[in-house]
Residue, then its C-alpha position, 0 to 999 in steps of 0.5 A: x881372793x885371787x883365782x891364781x892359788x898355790x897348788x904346790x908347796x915345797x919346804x926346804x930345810x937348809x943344809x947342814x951346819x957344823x952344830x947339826x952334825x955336833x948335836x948342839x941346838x940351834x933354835x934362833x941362834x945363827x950358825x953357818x953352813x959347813x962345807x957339806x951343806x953349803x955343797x947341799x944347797x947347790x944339789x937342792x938349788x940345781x933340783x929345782x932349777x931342774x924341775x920348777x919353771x915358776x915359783x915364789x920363793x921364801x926363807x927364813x931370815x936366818x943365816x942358815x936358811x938364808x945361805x941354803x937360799x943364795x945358789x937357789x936364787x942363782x939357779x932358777x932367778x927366783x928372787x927371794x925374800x926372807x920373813x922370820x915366822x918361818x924360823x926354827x923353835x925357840x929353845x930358850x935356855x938351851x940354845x948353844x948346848x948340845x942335847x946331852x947337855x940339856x939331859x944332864x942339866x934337865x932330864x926331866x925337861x927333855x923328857x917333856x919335849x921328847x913326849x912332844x908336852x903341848x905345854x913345855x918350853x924350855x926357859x925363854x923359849x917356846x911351848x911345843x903348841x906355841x911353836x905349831x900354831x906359829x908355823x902353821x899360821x905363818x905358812x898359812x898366810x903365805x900359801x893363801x897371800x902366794x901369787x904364783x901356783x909353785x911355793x917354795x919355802x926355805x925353812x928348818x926341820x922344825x917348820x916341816x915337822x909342824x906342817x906334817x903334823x898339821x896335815x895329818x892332823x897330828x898333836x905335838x904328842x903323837x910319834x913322829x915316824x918320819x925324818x926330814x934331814x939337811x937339804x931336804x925337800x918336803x912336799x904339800x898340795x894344797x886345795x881350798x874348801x869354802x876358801x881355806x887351804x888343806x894341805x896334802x902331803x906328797x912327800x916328806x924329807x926327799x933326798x935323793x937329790x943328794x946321792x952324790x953330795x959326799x962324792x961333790x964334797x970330796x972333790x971340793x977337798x982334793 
């Protein structure tokens, strides 16, 4: 392995989009960024042209995640390259539908994803253990493959959540007690013991950045 490893791992979710804000689930579906996100992946892309001089950059090949990428590369010149093991979870059947639909038709089922069940997944989708191996694996192997010591990864709530599970040692079924909203930053360091990576989190779901994307959004309006 080379000597030059990823110390620093930051995983942005994209910013937001009009399903977020309608409560509709998205999983793989391709849904643009409304307005107010695609002004929070310009205040996410100038915090890191601001604070980070050198990094890989990595998206999740879906649109959203991809749109929120675009102003970072033009912000700092990272070149980006895209790779769909970093996607949101699979949610099958109710990809399209908003949450309350998915009550209405299946209480019981979301009563199983709500307890975090390893082994449910909706019809055509993925189990909650499924979807935790998959992004750990995944950023795993970017981490370990990184040729720079900054890692950026553009990515969904999903991915964050799995990798804070995964940090804490954390099962599908255990309270989530953190929130990582649109456009916001996570952050790991990770060391290596007998040549793995253990990941560290620093921060989970940071928005300061954002404090003023209201104020940017409505002189965008005017």
């Amino acid at each position: 392995m080379s000597s030059l490893r990823t110390k620093r791992l930051l995983l942005v979710r994209h910013g937001e989009t009009a399903w977020n804000a309608e409560g509709r689930i998205q999983g793989m579906l391709d849904v643009p960024l409304n307005a107010l996100g695609v002004q929070q992946a310009e205040l996410v892309a100038a915090e890191l042209a601001r604070t980070i001089d050198v990094a890989e950059l990595v998206s999740s090949d879906l649109v959203r995640t991809r749109e929120t990428t675009k102003p970072i590369n033009e912000a700092t010149g990272f070149e980006p390259r895209f790779d769909a093991r970093i996607r949101e979870r699979h949610f099958g059947i109710w990809q399209g539908m908003t949450y309350e639909e998915w009550r209405i038709k299946d209480a019981e089922g979301m009563a199983r994803y709500n307890a975090g069940d390893p082994d449910y997944g909706p019809e055509g989708g993925e189990t909650a253990s499924q979807f935790l191996t998959r992004c750990v694996d995944a950023v795993t192997d970017l981490v370990i493959g990184s040729k720079e010591k900054t890692l950026i990864l553009v990515t969904h709530g999903g991915v964050v959540s799995s990798m804070v599970r995964h940090a804490q040692g954390l099962n599908p079924q255990s309270a989530r007690t953190w929130s990582v909203p649109n456009a916001s930053i996570s952050e790991w360091r990770v060391e290596y013991v007998t040549d793995e990576p253990v990941f560290y989190v620093d921060r989970i779901g940071d928005v300061s950045h954002l404090e003023h994307a209201e104020a940017a959004l409505d002189e965008v309006d005017k």
